[in-house]
C-alpha positions in Angstrom: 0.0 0.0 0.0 2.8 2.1 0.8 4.6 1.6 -2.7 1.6 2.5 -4.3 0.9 6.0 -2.4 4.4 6.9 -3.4 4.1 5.9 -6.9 0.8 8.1 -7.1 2.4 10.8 -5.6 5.3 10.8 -8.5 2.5 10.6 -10.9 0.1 13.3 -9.9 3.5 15.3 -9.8 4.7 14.2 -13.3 1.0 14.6 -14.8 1.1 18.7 -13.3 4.6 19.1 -14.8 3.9 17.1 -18.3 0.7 19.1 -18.6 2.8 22.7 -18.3 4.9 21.8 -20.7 2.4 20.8 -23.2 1.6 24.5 -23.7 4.8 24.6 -25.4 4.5 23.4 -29.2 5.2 20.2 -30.7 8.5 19.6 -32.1 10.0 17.3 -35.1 11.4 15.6 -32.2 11.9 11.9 -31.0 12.1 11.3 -27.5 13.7 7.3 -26.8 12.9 6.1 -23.6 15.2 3.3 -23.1 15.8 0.3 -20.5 17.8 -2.4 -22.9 18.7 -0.1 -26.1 19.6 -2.8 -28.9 16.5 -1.9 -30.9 16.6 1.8 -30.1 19.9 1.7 -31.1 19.5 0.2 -34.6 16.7 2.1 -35.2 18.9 5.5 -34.4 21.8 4.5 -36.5 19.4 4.0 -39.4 18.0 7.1 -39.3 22.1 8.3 -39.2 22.1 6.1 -42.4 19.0 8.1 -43.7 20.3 11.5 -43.3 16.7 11.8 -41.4 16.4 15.4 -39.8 14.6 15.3 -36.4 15.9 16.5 -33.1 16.8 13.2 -31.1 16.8 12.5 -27.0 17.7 9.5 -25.2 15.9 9.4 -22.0 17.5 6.6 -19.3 17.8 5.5 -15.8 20.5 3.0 -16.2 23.4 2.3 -17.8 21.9 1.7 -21.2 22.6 6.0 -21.7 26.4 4.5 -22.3 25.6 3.1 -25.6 24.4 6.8 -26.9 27.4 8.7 -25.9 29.3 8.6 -28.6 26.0 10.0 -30.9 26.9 13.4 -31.9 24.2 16.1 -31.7 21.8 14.1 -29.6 20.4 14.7 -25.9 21.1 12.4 -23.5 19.5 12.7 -20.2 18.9 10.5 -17.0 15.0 9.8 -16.6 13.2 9.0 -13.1 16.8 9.5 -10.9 17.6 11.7 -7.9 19.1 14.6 -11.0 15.9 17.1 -10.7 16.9 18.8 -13.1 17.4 15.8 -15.9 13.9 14.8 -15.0 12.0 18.2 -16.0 14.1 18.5 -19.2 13.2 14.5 -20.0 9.5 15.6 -18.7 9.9 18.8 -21.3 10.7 16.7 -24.2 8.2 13.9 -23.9 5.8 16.6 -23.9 6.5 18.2 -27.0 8.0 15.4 -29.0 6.3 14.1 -31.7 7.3 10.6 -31.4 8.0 8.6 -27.8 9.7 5.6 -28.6 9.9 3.1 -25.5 11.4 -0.4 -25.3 10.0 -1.5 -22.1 7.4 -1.3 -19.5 7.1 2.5 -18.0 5.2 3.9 -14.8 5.3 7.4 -16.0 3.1 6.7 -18.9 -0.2 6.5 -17.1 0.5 10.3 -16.2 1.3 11.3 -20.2 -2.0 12.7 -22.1 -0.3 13.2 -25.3 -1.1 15.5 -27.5 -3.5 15.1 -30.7 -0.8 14.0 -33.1 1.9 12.4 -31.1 2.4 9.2 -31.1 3.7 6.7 -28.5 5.7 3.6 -29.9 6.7 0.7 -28.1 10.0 -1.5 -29.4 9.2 -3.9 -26.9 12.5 -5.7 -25.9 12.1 -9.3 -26.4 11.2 -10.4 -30.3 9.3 -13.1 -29.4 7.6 -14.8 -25.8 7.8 -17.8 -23.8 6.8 -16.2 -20.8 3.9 -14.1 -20.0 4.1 -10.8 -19.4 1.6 -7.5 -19.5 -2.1 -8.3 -18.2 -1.3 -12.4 -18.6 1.4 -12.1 -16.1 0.2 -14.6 -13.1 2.0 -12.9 -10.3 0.0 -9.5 -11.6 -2.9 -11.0 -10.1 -1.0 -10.5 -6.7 -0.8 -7.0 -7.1 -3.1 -4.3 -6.1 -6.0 -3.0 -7.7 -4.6 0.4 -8.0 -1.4 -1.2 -9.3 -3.4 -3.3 -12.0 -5.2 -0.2 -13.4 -2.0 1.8 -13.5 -0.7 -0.7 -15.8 -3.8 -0.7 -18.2 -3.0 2.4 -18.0 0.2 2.6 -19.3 -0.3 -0.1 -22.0 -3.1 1.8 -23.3 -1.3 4.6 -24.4 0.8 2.4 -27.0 -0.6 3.9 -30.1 1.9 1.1 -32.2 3.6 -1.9 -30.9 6.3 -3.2 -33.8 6.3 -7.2 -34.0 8.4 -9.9 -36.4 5.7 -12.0 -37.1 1.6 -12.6 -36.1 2.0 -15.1 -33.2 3.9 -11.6 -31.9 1.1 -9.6 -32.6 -1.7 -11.9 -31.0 0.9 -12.0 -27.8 0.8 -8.3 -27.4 -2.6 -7.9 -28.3 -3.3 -10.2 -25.2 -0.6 -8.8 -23.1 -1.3 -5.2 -23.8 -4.9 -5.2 -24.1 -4.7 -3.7 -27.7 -6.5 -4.3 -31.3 -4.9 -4.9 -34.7 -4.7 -1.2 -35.3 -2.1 -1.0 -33.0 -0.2 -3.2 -34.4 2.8 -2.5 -36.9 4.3 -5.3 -38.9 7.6 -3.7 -39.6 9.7 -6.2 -38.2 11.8 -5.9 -34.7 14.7 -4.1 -35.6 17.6 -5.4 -33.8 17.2 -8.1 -36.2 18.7 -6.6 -38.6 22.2 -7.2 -37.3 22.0 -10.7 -38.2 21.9 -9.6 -41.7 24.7 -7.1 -42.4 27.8 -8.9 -43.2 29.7 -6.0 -42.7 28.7 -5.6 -39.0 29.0 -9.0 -38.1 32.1 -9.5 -39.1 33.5 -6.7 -36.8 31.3 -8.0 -34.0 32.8 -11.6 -34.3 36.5 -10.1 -34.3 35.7 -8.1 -31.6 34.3 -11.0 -29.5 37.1 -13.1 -30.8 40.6 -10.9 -29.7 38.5 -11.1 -25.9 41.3 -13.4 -25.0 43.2 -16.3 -26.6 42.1 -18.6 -23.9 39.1 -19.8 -26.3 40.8 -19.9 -29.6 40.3 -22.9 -31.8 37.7 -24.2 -29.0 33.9 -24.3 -29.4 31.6 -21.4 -27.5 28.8 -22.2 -25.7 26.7 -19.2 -24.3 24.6 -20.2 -21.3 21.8 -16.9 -20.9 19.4 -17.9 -18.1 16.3 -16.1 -17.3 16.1 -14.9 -13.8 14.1 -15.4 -11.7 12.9 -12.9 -8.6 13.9 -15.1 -6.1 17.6 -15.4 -7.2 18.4 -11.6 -7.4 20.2 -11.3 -4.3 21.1 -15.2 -4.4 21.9 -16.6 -7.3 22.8 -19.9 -7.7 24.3 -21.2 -11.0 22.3 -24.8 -11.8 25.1 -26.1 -14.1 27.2 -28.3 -13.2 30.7 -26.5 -14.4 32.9 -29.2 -12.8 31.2 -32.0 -14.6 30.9 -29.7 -18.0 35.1 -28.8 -17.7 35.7 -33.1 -17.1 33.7 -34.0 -19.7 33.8 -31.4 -22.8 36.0 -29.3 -21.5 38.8 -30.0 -24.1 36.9 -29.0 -27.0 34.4 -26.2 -25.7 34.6 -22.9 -23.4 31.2 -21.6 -21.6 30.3 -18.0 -22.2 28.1 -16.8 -19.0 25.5 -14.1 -19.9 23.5 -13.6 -16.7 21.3 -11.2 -15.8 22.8 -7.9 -14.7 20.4 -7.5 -11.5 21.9 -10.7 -9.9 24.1 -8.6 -7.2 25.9 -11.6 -5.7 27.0 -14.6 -7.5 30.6 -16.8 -7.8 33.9 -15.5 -9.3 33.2 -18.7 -11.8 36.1 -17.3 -13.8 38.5 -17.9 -11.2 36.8 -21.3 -10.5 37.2 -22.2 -13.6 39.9 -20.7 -15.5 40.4 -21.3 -19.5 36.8 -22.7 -19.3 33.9 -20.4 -18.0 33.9 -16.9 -19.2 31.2 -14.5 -17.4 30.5 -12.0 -20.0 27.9 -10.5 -18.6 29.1 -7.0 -17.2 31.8 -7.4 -20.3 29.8 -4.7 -22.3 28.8 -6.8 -25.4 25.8 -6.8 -26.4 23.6 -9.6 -26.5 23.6 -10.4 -30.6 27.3 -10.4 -30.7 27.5 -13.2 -27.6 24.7 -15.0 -30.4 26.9 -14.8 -33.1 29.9 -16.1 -31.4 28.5 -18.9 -29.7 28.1 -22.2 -31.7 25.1 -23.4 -28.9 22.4 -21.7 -27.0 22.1 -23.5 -23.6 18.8 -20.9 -22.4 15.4 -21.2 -20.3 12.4 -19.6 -21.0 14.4 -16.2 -22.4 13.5 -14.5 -26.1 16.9 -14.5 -27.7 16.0 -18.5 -29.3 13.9 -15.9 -32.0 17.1 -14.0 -32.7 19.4 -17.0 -32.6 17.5 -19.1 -34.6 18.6 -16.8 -37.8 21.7 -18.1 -37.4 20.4 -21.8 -37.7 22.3 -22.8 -35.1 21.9 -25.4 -32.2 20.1 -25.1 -29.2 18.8 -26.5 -25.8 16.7 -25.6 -23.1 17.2 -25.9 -19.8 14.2 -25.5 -17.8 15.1 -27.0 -14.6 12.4 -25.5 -12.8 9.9 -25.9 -16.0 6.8 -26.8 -13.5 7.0 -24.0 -10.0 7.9 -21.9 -13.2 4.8 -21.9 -15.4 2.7 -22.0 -12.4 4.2 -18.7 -10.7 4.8 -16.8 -14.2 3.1 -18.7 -16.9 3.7 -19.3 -20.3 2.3 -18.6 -23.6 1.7 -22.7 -24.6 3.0 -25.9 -24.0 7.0 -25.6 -23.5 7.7 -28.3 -25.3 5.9 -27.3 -28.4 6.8 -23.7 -28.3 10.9 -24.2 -28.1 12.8 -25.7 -31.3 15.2 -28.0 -29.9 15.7 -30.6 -26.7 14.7 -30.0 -23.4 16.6 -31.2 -20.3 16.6 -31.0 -16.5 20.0 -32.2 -16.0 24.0 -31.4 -16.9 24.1 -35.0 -17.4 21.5 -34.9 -20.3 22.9 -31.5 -21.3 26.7 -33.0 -22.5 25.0 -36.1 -23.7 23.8 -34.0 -26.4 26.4 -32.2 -27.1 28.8 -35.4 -27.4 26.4 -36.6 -29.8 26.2 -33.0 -32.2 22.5 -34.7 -33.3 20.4 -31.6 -33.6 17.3 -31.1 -35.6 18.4 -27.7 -37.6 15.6 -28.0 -39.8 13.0 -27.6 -37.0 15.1 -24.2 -35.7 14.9 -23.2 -39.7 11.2 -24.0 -39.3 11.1 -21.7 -36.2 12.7 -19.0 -37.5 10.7 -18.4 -40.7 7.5 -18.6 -38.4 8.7 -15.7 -35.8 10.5 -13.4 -37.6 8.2 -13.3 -40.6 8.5 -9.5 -41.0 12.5 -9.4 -39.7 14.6 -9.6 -42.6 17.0 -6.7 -42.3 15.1 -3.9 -43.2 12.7 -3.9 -39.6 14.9 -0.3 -39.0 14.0 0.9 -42.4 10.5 -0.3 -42.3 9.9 1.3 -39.1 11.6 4.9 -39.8 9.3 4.8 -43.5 6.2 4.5 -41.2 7.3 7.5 -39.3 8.3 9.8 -41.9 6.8 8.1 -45.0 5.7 11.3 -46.9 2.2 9.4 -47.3 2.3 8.9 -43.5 0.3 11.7 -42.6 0.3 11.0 -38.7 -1.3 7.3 -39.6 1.3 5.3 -41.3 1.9 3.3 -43.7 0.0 -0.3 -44.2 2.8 -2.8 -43.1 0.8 -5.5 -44.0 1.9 -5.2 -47.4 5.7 -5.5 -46.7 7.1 -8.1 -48.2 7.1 -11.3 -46.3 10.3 -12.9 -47.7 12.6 -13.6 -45.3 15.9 -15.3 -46.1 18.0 -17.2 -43.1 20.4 -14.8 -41.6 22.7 -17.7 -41.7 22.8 -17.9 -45.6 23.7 -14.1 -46.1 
C-alpha cells in the first residue's frame, strides 16, 4: 500500500509538470525512452544512415545511456533518478515530442496525455515470448487493484507496438490489451544485425581478440532467465565441474547472466580457460549469439534471434513446472521451443557429445517468428514515421514483403 501511495504521488507530480509543458508546441522531435537499447539503437543508426532530420533524445535510468554517448548532436539525459533537473528536461521533451519511442514497461506513462498527433511507440525488448508478461502475467494478479489499473493504464497509451511476425502480434494484443490497429508489422529491428555482413564480421572479431584462452575451442553461451527469487542469491544450476571433465577440451562456456543478480561466484577464477562470465563485459547480446556455436537458455527471447543463425540449441528449464505456475507461459513448452529439453548437466553433454540436432525444426522456427525481420525492420519502421504518405497514420505494413531469407545464408 505504501509503494503504491508513493508511486501516485510521483505521478500526480509528473501529470502537473507534463501538462505545463504541453503548452509549449510540438517539435519534429523523438524522445527514446530506453531500459535495454539494442532496438533503439538500430533504429537510431538507421535514421544516421537516412540522413533523417529530427531533433533526437535518449531518455535513461540505467546504464543503457552509455551506448548513446558517442551520438553526436543528440540529448542524452537520466530519466526518473535523484538529478531534478534531468527529470524536467526529460519531462519537457516527452511533452513536446512528436514521437516517444519506448522499449520496455514505464510507470510514467499512465500520467502522459499526449497531445492530438503524437504518437507513443513501443520497441518492446524481447522479439518473441515464452513467458507471460503484461495483463497475462500470473504474479499481476498479486498486485493491487490500483497497481493493475496503473498498468492498463500505461499499456493503453501504446498507439503502435512493432512485432516480427503474427503469433507476436496476438501476444501483445493479449498482453497489452490492444487491437490490430495497433499493431505495426515492420519487423523488430535489432534483427537486422544478423543480416549485415559488414557488421557481423566486426562484432565476431571483436568477441574473438577477448582473449586467446578460447581460440580454436567451441563457444557455448549459457543466458538464463532470472528469476525474482535469485536476485540477491543466485545460484548457478550447471554443473561446471562435470561440464570442464567431460567437454572441456573442446568447448569454453560463455556466462550471460542477468545484470540484476548482485551476488554470484567469481566462476572465472573457478574455472579458469573454461567459464567466461560475460555478462558486465559490455557486449551486447547479438554479438554473444553470433559467437557462440550453442544456445544453452530457459524460457528467455533471444531462441527468436538465434534461430537466424540456424544454429543449435537446448533448453534448460530445470524449474519448467513452479515456473509456469508462478509466471506462466504462452503454450505448452515443449511445443513452443525448437530443440531438446533437459533437466539435467548429465542430459545437457549427452547432447552435445552426440552434435544430433534437428536444424531444420530451428529453420522452421525462425521463418515462423521473424516473418516480418529480414534486415530492413529499421528501415521499415523509420518509412512509417516519416513516409511522406504517412500523414500522422502510417503506412499499411501489412503489405511488406514477407520474404525472409536465413540470416545464416547471407
Amino acid at each position: 500500500m505504501g509503494k503504491d501511495f508513493i508511486i501516485s504521488l510521483y505521478l500526480i507530480a509528473f501529470k502537473m509538470i507534463f501538462g505545463v509543458f504541453k503548452l509549449f508546441p510540438t517539435k519534429n522531435k523523438i524522445t527514446f525512452v530506453v531500459s535495454f537499447g539494442d532496438n533503439i539503437r538500430s533504429v537510431y543508426e538507421e535514421m544516421v544512415r537516412q540522413h533523417i532530420k529530427a531533433e533526437v533524445v535518449f531518455l535513461s535510468n540505467g546504464k543503457t545511456a552509455k551506448q548513446f554517448e558517442d551520438y553526436p548532436d543528440t540529448t542524452i539525459l537520466s530519466f526518473e533518478t535523484a538529478v531534478i533537473s534531468d527529470n524536467l528536461k526529460a519531462i519537457y521533451h516527452l511533452a513536446t515530442s512528436r514521437y516517444i519511442v519506448v522499449d520496455n514497461y514505464f510507470g510514467f506513462l499512465a500520467s502522459a496525455q499526449f497531445k492530438k498527433g503524437v504518437e507513443c511507440i513501443q520497441l518492446w525488448h524481447a522479439g518473441g515470448a515464452i513467458k507471460k508478461f503484461g495483463l497475462e502475467d500470473a504474479s499481476a494478479a498479486n498486485r493491487s487493484p490500483a497497481a493493475q489499473q496503473r498498468f492498463r493504464k500505461v499499456y493503453s497509451k501504446f498507439d503502435k507496438v512493432a512485432v516480427g511476425s503474427e503469433e507476436m502480434a496476438e501476444i501483445f494484443k493479449k498482453a497489452f490489451g490492444l487491437g490490430d490497429k495497433n499493431i505495426l508489422r515492420t519487423g523488430v529491428p535489432r534483427t537486422d544485425f544478423f543480416y549485415d555482413e559488414q557488421l557481423k564480421t566486426k562484432s565476431l572479431k571483436k568477441v574473438e581478440s577477448y582473449t586467446e584462452s578460447w581460440t580454436g575451442k567451441k563457444k557455448i553461451l549459457y543466458a538464463p532467465t532470472y528469476r525474482d527469487n535469485e536476485l540477491n542469491s543466485f545460484e548457478l544450476k550447471l554443473d561446471l565441474e562435470r561440464l570442464q571433465k567431460e567437454i572441456g577440451q573442446d568447448y569454453v562456456i560463455l556466462l550471460k547472466l542477468h545484470p540484476a543478480i548482485k551476488k554470484r561466484t567469481d566462476y572465472e577464477r573457478q574455472f579458469p580457460g573454461f567459464v567466461f562470465d560475460l555478462s558486465s563485459s559490455g557486449f551486447h547480446i547479438n554479438e554473444l549469439l553470433l559467437a557462440a556455436d550453442c544456445l544453452i537458455t530457459d524460457y528467455s527471447s533471444i531462441p527468436y534471434e538465434y534461430s537466424l543463425l540456424q544454429r543449435p540449441m537446448i533448453f534448460f528449464a530445470y524449474d519448467l513446472e513452479s515456473y509456469a505456475k508462478e509466471r506462466g507461459l504462452w503454450g505448452e513448452y515443449e511445443n513452443m521451443v525448437p530443440g531438446p529439453v533437459v533437466t539435467t548437466t548429465g542430459e545437457i553433454i549427452e547432447l552435445i557429445k552426440a552434435g544430433d540436432f534437428d536444424i531444420d525444426a530451428i529453420v522452421k522456427f525462425a521463418r515462423e517468428h521473424n516473418k516480418y525481420s529480414f534486415g530492413h525492420s529499421s528501415e521499415n519502421l523509420l518509412q512509417y514515421m516519416f513516409s511522406t504518405s504517412h500523414d500522422g497514420k502510417g503506412a499499411d505494413h501489412k503489405r511488406i514483403s514477407h520474404e525472409t531469407d536465413s540470416a545464416a545464408s547471407r
